[in-house]
DRENPA-17250 format. One record per atom (N, C-alpha, C, O): x, z, y; residue in one letter. Coordinates in steps of 0.02 Angstrom, whole numbers, plus 50000, padded with zeros to 5 digits. Example, Ala and Ser with C-alpha at 12.3 -4.5 7.8 and 13.67 -1.06 7.14 Angstrom:
BEGIN
506605039049716a
506155039049775a
506605039049835a
507125042349834a
506425035449888s
506845035749947s
506455039450002s
506705040250057s
% end
This chain:
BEGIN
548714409161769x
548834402861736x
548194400461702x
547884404161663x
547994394061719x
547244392261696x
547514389961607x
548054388761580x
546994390161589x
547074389061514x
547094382261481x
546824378061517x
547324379861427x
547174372661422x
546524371561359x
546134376361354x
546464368461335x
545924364161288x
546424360861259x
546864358161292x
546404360661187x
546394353461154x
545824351661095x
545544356261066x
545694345861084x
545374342161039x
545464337761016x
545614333261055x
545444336060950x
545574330560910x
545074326360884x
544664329460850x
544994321360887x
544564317460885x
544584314460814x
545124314660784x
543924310960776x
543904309960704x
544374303160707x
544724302660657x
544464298460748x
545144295560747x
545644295860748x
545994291760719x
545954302360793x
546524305560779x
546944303860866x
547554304360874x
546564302160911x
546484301660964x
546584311160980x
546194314260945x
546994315661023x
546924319761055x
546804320261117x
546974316061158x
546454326561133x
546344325461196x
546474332861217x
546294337361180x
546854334461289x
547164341561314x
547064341661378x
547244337461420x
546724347761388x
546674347061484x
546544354561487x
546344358661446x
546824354761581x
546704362461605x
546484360061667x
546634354761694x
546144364561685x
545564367561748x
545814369661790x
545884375561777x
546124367761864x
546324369261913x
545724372461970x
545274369762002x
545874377161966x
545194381162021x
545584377862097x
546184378762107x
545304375362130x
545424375062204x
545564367762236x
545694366462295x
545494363262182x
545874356162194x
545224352262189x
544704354962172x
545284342762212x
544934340762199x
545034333562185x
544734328362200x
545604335362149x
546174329762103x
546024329862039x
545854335162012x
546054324662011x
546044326261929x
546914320761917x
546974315861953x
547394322361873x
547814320861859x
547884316561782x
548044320161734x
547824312861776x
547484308061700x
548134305061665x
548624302561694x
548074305561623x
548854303661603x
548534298961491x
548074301761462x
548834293561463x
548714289861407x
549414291361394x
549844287861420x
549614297661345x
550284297261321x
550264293861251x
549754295161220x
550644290261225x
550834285361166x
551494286161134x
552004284561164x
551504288861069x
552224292661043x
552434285361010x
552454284460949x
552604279261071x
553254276661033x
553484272361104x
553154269161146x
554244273961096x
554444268861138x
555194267161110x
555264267961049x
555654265361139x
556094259661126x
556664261661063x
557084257861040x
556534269261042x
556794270161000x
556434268660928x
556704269760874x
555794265860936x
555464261860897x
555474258160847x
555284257960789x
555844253860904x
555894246060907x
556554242060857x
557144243760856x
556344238660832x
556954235460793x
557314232460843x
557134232460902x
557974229360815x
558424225660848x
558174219860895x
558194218460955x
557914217160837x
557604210860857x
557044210260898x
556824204760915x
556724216960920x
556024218860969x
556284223261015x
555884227361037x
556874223361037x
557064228761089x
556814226261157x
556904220961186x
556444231961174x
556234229961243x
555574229161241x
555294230161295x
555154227461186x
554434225761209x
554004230661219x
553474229661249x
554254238561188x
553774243661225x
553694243961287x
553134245361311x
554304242561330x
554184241861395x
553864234661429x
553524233961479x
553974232161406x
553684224561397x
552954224161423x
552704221861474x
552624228161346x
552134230261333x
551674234661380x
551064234861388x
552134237861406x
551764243661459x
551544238961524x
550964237861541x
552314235761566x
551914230261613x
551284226761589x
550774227061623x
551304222661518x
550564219761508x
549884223261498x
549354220361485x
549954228961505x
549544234861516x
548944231961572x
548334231861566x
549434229661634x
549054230661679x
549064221661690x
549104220361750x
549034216261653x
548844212161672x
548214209061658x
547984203461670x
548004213561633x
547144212461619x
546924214661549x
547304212161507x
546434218461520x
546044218661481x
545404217461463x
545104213961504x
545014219761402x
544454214861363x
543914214461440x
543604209361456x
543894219661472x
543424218361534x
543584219761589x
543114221261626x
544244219961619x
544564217761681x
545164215261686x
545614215461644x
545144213061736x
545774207961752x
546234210861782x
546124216761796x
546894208061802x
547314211861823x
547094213561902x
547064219061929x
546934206261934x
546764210461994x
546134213662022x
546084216062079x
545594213361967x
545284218861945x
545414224561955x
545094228661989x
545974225261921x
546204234261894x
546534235861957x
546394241561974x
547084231362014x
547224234462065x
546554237262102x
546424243262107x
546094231262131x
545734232262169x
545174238862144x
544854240662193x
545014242362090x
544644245362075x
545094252662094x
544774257562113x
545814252962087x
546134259062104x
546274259562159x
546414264862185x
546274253162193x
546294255162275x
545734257462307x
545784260762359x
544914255062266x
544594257062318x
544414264662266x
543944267162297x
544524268162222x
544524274562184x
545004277662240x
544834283562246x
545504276362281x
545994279462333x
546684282862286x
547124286662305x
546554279762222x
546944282862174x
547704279262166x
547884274362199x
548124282962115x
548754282262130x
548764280062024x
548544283761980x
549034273962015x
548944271961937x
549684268061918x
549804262461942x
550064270761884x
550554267761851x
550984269661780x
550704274161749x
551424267861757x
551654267361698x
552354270261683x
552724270961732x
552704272561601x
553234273561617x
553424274361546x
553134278561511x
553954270061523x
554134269861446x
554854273361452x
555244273061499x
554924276961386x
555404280761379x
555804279261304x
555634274061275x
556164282061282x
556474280561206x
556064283261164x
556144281961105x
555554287461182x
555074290561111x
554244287461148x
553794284661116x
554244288661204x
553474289161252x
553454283561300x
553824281361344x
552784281961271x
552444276361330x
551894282961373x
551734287961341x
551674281861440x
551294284761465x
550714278861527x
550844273661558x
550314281461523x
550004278461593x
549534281861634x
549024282761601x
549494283561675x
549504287661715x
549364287361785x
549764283961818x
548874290161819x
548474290561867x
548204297461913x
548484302161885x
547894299661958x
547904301661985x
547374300862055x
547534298262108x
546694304062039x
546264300662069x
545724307362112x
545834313462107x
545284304962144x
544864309762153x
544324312362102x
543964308262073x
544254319662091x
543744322862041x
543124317962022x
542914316461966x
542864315862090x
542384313662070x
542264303962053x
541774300162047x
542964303262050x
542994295362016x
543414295461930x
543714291061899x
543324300061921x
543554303261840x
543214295561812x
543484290361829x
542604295561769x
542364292061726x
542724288461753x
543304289461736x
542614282061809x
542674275861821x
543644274661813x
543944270361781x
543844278961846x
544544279961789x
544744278461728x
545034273261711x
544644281461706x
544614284661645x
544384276961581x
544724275361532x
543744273761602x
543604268761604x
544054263461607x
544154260761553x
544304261761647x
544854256361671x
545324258261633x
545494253361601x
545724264061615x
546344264161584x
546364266361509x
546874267461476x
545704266661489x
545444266861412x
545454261561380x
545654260561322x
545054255161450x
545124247161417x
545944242661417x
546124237561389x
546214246861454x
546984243961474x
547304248161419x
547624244161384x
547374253861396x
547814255061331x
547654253061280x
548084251161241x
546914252861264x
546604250261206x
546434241061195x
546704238661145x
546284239261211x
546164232661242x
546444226761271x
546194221161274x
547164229161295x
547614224961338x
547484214861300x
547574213161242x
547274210561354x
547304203661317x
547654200261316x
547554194261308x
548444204261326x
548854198161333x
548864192061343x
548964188561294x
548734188161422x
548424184861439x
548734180861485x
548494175861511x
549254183261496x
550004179961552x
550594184361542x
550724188761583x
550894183361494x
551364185461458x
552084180361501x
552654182361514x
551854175361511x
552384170561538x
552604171661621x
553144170061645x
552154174061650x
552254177361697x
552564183161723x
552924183761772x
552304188261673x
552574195261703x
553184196061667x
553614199761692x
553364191761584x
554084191161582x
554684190461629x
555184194161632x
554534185161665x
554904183761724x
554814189961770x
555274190361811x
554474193361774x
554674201061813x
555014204161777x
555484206861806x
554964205261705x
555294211161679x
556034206561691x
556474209261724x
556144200261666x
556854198461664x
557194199561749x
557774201261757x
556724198061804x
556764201461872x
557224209461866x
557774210561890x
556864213361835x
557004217861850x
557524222161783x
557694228061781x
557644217361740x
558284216161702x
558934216561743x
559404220561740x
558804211261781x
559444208861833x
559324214861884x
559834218161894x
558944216261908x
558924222561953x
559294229161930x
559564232161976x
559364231561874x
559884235761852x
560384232561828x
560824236961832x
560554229461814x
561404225861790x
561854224461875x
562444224261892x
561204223861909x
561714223261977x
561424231762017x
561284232162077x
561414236661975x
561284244062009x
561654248761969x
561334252461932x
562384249361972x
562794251461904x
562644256861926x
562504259361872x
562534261161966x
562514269161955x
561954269761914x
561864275261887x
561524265061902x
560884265361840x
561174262561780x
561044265361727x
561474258261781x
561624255461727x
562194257461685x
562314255661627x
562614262761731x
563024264061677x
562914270861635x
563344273861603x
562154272561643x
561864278161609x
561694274961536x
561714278761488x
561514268261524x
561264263461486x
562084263861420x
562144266461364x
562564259961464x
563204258961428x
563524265761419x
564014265261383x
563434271061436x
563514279961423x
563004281461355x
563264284261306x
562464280161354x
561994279861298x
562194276661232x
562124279361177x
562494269761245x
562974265761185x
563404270261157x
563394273561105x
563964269261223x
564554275961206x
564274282061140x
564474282461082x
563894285061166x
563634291061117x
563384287661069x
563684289361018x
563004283961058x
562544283660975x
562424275960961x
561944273360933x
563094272360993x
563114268060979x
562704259560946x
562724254860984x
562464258860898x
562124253260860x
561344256860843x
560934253060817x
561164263560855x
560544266460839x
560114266260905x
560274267860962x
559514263760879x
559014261860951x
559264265560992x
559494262861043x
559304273360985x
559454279261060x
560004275561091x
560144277861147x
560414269861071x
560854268561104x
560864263261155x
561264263661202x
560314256761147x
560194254161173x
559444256261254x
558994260561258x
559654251161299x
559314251661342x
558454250561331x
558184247361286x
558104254761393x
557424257361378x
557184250661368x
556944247561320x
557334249261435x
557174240261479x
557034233861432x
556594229561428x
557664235661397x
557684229161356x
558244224761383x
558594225561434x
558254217861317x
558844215461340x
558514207661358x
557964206361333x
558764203961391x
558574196561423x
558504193761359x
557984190661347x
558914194361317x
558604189261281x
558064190361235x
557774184961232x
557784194161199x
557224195861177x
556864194361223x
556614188761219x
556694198861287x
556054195861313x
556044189561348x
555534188161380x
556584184861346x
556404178561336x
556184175061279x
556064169061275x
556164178261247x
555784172261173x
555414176261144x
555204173361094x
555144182861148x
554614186161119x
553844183861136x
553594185761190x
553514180461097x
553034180261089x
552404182661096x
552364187961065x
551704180461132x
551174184661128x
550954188661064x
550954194861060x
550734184061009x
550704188560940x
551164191060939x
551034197060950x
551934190160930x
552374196760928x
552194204260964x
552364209660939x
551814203361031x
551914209261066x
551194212061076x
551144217861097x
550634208361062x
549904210861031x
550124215360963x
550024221360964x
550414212160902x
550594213160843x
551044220960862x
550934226760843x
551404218960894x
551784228060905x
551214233160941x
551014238460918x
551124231560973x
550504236061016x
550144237860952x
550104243960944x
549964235260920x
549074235460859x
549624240060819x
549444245460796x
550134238260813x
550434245460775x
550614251960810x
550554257260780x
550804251760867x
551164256860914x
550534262860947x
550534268760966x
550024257060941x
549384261960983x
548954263160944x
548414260260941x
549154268060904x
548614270860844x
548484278160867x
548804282260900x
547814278160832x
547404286360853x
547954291660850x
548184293860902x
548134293460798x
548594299260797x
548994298760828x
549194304260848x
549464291760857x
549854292760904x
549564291561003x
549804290361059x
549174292260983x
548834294561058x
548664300261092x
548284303661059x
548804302861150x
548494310261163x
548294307061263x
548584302961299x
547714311361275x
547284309861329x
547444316561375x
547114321561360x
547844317061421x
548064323061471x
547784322061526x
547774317061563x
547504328361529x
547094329061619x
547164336361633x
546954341461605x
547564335061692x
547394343361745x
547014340661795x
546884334861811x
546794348461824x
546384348761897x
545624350261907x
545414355461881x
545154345861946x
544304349861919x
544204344561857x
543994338861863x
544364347261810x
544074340461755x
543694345661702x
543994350961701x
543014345461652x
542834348061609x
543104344561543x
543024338861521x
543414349661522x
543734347161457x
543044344761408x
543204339661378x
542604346061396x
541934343561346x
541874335561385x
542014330561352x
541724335161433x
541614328561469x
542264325061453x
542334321961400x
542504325261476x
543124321261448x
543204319461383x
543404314261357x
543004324661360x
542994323561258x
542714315361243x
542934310161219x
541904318561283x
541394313261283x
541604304261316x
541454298461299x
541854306161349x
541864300661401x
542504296661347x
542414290661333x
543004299661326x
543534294861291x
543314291961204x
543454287061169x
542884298261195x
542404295961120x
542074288561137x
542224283161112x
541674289861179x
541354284961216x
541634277261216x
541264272361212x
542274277061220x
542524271561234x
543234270861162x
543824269161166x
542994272061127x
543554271861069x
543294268061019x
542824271360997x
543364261160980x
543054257160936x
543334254460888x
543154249060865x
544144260060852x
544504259060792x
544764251260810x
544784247160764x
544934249360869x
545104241660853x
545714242860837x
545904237760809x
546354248560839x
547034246060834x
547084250960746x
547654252660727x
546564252360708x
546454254560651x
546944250360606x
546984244360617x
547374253560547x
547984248660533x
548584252960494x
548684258860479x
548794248960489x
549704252260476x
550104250860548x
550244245860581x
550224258460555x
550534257960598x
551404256760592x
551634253060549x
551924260960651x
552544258760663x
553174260860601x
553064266360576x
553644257960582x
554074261360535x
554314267460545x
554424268160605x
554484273760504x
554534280660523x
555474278260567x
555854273460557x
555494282960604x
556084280860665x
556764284860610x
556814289560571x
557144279760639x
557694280360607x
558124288760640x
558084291860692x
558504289560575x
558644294960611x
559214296460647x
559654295460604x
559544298360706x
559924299960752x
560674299960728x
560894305660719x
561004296160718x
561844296460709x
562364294460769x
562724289760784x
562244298460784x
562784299760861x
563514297860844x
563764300360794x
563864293660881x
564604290660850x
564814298760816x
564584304260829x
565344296560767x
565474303760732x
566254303560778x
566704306760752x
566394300660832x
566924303160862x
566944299560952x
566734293860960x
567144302560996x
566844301061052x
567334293761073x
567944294061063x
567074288361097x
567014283961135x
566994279861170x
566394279261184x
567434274261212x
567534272861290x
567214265061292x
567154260861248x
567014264961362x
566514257961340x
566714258361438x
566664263461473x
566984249961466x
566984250361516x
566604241461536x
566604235961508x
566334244261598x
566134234761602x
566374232861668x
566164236361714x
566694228861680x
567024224661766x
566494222661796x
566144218161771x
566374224861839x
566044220861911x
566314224361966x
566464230261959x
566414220462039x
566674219162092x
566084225262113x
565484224262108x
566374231462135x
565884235262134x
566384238962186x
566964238062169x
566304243462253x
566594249762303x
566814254362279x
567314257562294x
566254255162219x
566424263662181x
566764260462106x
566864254462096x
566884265262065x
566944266962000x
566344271961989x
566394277662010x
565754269661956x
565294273161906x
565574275561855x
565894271761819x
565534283961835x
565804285161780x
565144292161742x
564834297261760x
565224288261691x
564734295561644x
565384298061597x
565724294661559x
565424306161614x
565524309261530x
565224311361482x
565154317461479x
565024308161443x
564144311561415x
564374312561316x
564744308661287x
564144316661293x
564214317961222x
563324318061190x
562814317061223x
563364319761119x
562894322261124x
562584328161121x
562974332861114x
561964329761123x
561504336061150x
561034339861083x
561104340261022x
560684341561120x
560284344961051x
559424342861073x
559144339661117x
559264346161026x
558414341161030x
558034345561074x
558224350561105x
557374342661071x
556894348261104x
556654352461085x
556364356061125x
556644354760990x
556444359860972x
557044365060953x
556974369060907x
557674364760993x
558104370260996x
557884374861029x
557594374661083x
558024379560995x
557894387261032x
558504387661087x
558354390861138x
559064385361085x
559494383061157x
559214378561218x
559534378561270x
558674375061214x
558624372261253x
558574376461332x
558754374061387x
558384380861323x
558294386361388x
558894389061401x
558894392461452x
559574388561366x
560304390261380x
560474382661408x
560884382361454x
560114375261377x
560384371461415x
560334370961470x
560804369361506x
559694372461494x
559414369961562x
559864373161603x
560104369961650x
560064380361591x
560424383361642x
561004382661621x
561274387961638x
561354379861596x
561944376261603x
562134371061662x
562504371461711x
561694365661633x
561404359761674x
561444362261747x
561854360161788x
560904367661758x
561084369861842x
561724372361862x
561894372761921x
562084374361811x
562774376661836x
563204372061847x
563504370961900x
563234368861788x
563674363661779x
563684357861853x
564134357061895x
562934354161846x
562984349661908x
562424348361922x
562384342461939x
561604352661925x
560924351361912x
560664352461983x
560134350662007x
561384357562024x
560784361162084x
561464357962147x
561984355162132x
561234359362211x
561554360062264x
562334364462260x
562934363662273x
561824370062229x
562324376662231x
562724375262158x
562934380362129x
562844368462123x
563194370562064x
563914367862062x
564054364462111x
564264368362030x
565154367662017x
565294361162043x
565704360762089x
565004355462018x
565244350362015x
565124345762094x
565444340962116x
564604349062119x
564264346162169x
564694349462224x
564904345862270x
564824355362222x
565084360862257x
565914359062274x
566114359262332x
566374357462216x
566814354962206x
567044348362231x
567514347562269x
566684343662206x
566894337362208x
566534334362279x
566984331762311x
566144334062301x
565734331862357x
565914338362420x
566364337662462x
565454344362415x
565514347062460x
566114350962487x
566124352462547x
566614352562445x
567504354262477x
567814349162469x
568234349462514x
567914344662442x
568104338562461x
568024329362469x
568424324662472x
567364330162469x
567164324262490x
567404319362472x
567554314762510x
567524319062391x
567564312362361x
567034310562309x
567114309262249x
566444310962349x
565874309062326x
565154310862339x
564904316262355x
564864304962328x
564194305362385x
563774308062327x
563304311962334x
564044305262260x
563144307162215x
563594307962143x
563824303462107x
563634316362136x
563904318162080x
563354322962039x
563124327162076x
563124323361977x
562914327561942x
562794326561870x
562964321661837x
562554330761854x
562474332061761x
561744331961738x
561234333561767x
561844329661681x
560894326761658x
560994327961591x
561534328161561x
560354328661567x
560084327461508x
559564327161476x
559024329461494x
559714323961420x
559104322261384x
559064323461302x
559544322561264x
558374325861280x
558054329561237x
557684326161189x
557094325661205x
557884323261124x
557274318561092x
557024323261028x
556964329361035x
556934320960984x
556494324360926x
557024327360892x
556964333360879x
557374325360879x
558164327160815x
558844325160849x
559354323560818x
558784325560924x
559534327260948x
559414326861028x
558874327861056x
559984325461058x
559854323461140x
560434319861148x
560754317061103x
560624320261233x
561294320161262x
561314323761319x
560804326561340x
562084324061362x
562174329261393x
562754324661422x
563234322461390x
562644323761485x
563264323561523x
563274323261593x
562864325861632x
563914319061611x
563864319761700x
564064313661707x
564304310161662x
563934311561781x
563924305061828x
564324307861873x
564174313261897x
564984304061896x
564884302661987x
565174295261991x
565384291761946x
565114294062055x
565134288962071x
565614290762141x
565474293562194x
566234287962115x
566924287862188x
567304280562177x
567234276262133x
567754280962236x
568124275662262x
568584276262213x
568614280862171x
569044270262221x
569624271862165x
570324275762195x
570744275462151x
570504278162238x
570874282762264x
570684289362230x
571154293362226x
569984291862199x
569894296662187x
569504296162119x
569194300762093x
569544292162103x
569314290662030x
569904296861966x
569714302661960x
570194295961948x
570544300661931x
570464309861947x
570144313361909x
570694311861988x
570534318462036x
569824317462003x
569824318461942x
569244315762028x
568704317462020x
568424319661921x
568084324561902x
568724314161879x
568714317461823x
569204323061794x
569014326761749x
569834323661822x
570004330061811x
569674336761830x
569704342161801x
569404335361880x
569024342161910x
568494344061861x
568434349661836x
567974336661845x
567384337661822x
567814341361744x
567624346761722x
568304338261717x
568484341961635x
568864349261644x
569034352861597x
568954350361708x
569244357761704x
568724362361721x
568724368061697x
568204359761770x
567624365361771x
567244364061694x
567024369661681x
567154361861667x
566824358361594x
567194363761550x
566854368361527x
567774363461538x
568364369261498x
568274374861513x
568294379861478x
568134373961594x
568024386161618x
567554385861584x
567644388661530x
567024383361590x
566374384861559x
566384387661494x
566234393461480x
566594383061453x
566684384361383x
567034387761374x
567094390561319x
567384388861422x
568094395161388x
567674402161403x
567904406961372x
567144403561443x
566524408361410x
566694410961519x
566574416661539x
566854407661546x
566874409861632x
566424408261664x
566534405561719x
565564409661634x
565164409061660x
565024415861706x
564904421261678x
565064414861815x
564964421361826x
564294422761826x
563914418061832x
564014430261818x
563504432261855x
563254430361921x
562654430861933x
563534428861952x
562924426762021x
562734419761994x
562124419661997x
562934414461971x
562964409461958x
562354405961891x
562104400461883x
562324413061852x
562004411961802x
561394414161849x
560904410861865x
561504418961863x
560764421461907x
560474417061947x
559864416561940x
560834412262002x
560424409462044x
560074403562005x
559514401562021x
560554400361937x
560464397261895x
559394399561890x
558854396761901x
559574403961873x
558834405461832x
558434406761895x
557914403461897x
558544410161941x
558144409762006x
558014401262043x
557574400862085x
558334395962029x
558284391562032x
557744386362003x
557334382462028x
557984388561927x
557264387161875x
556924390261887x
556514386261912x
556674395661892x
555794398861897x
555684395961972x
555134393161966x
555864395162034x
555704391262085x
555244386462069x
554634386562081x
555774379862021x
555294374762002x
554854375261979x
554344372261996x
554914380361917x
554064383261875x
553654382061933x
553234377661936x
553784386261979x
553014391362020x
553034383162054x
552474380662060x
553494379762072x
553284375362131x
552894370362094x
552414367862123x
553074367762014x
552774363261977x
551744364661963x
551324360561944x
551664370861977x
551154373161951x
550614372262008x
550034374162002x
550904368662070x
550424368362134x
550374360562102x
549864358662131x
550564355762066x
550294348562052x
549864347862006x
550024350761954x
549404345262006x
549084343661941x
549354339461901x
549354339561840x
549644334861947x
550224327861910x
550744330061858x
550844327061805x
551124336461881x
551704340361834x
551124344861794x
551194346361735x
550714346061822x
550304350661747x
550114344861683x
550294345661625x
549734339461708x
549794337261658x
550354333661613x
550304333361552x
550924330861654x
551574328661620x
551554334861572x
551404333761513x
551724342861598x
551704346161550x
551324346761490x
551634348561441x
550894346061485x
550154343661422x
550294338761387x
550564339561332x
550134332561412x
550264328361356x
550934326761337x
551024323461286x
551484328961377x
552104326261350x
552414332061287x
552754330161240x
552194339461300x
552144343561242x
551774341061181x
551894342961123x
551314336661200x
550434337361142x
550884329161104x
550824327361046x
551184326761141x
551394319661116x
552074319561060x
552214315861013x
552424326061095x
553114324161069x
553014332461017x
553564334861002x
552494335760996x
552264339560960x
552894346360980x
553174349460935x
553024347561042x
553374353261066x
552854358961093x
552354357461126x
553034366361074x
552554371461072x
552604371361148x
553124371161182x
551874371661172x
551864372161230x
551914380661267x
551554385561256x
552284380361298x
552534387961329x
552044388261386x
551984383561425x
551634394461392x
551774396561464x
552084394961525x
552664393161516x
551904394961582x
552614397161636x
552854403261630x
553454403861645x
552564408161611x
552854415961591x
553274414661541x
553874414061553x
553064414061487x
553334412761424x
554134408561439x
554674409861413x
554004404361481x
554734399361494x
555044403261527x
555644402961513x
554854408961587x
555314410361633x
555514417161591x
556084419261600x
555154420161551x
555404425761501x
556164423261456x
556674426661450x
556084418561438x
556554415461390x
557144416161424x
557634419361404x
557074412061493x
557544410361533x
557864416961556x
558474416661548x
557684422261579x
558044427861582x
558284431761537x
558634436561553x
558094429861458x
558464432361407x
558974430061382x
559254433161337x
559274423161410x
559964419561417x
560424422961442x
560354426961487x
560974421361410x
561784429261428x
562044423861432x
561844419061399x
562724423761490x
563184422761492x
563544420561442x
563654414561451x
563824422861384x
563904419761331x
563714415361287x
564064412561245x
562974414561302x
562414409461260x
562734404261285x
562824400161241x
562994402161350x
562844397661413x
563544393161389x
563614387161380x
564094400061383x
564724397861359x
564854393361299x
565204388261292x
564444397261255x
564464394061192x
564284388361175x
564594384261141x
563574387561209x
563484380161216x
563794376161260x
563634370961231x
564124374161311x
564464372961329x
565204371561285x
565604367561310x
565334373761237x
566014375461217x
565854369861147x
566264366061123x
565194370661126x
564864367661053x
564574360561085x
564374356261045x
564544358961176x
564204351461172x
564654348361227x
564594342361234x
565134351761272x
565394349361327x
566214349461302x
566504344461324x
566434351561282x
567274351861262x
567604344461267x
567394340061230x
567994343461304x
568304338461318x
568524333561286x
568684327961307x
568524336661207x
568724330261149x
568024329661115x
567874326961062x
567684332661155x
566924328161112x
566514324261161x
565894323661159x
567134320461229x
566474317061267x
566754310261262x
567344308361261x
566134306561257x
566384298761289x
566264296961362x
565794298661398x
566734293361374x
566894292461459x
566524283461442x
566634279961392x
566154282061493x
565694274461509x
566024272461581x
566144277161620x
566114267961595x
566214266461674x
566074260261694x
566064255961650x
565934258361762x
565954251461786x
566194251961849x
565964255261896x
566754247661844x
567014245361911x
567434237961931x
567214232361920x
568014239361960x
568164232561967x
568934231261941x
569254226161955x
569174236361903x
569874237261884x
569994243261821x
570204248961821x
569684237861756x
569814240561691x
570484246761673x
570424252061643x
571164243261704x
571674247061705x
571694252561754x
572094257161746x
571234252361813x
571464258161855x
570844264261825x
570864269961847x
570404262461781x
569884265361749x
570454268561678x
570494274561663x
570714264561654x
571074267961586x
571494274761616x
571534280561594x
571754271861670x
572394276461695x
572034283561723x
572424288261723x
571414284861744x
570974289661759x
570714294461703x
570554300261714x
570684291561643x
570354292561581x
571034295261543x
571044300061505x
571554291261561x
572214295061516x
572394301561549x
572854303461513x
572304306761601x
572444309761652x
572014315061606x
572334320161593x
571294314961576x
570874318261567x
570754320261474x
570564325461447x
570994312961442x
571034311861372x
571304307361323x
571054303561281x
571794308561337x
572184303061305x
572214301261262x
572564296261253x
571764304861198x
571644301661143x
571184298161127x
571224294661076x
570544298261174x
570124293061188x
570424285261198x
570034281161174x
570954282761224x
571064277761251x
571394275261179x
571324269561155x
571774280661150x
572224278061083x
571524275461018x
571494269860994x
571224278961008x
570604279660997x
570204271961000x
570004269860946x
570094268561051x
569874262861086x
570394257961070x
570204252161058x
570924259161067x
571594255561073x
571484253761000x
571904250360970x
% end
């Protein structure tokens, strides 16, 4: 395992990279610790906003500038806002580092907001592009469900109407707060020299977003009782999440979650997938997810079936959900579980792209960065019981909220009463 570097810069700018012997990739990554959980009510949406105007030009290139300079670099350059993290991110040859590096120093730092009226109309584009993609969108209204009126609850995206009337100074003005030194960190795997790099981002750093930065983030109040939130559209399937909430990223469970997650509905070989799709084929795309923020998470499952099997399909998913917790986690199951995860380890460790996600998204969201040893050690010190317990403390049937979209509110209640009937009284 190659080693990493970090350094902190007298602005408060970090910078983290590891040395890939054999490659001749460098993997570049601008992580930024704020995104939509940020954001006030009234600004929801402009971190992401913000990230598209990234690339519509800065203090010394233009937008189609910045394509044409990464096409002829042969490089691969894009973006990706999250509820805590903005990132931007690239992927180039070793020896077009600087000129990189360059280009996306003046685009995080620099951005001139300069056609704001334009690429709005994309983001509101692609607004409407998930409202008409409910197996995406009802991860959004599952998010409500859980934590309701607190940013974590609202969508990453944003909502139409803010970024129709948000303003250039409004979204310069958020940036000059959002992109401050300390909340910046500079990630590179592959042949890169961590000292050069030091140099090269010093180089280009000139205190312009120096300031008061963003308000400290509110803190996490997950509904104090679970939930039902359904929306009508003329849709084939019924989209349904059961999702509660989770635990954060600095739980010492998080390595009991993951292999939950693969049991539950994460792998080929797990319950839900195994069950519901592959012995009986009422459903093309079933599984379980989650997510990890600073002071909590969430945890749940998706499928997506016809309404003949809308019902059946959530009973199954809450009775394998109940073995679990009732502590019937088997041995082969937990095992392939973890033989499953160390797979990905070893397979993640041939990218430079996943080495550095690993770097700066640890160095950003201030999580101790593990080893791959260190992770896959953990992971085999997980029992059967750990697995149960959590499961029993985040999955239990009267602590989930059910989200859905389809085309028949009542044949959605009548599925949901089958599974929890006090949810509906609850709603009622």
């Amino acid at each position: 395992m190659s080693k990493h570097h970090l350094t902190e810069l007298t602005t408060g700018e970090r910078v983290i990279s590891e040395r890939v012997a054999g490659v001749r990739s460098v993997a570049l990554g601008y992580w930024i610790g704020a995104g939509s959980r940020d954001e006030p009510v009234a600004r929801a949406g402009v971190s992401h906003f913000i990230e598209h105007l990234l690339f519509k030009g800065s203090a010394r290139y233009s937008a189609q500038e910045i394509a044409e300079i990464f096409d002829e670099l042969g490089g691969e350059l894009n973006a990706a806002t999250s509820r805590e993290t903005t990132v931007v991110y690239a992927r180039i040859p070793d020896d077009r580092l600087e000129r990189a590096l360059d280009v996306m120093a003046d685009m995080v730092f620099r951005p001139t907001f300069s056609d704001v009226d334009s690429e709005r109309e994309v983001v509101l584009e692609e607004i409407a592009m998930v409202e008409d993609t409910p197996n995406d969108l009802v991860h959004d209204i599952a998010a409500e469900a859980v934590f309701g009126a607190h940013p974590l609850g609202r969508p990453v995206i944003g909502r139409a109407d803010v970024i129709s009337t948000v303003s250039r100074r409004a979204l310069s003005g958020y940036h000059h707060r959002a992109y401050q030194g300390e909340k910046i960190v500079l990630a590179a795997a592959g042949n890169v020299r961590h000292d050069e790099l030091v140099s090269l981002l010093s180089e280009r750093l000139d205190g312009a977003n120096a300031g008061a930065g963003l308000a400290d983030r509110k803190p996490a109040r997950p509904n104090g009782t679970p939930s039902l939130r359904f929306q009508r559209k003329d849709t084939e399937q019924y989209h349904v999440c059961l999702s509660a909430p989770g635990i954060s990223r600095h739980d010492d469970r998080r390595f009991a979650a993951s292999l939950m997650d693969a049991i539950v509905g994460g792998s080929a070989s797990s319950r839900l997938f195994q069950e519901i799709r592959e012995k009986r084929g009422m459903a093309y795309s079933v599984y379980s997810y989650s997510a990890q923020y600073g002071d909590t998470g969430q945890i749940g499952v998706y499928v997506g079936t016809r309404e003949d099997n809308l019902a059946e399909c959530l009973e199954i998913t809450v009775a394998e959900l109940t073995d679990i917790a009732r502590g019937n986690v088997r041995t082969d199951e937990l095992a392939r579980a973890k033989e499953n995860l160390k797979g990905r380890i070893l397979l993640s460790l041939e990218s430079t792209s996943a080495r550095m996600t690993r770097l700066g998204k640890s160095t950003i969201t201030d999580t101790p960065l593990l080893t791959p040893e260190q992770i896959v050690k953990r992971l085999e010190a997980v029992t059967a019981p750990e697995v149960a317990e959590l499961a029993h403390a985040l999955l239990a049937p009267e602590r989930l909220s059910v989200a859905g979209i389809g085309p028949d509110e009542g044949r959605f209640a009548e599925a949901v009463q089958r599974v929890n009937p006090g949810l509906l009284e609850k709603a009622a």
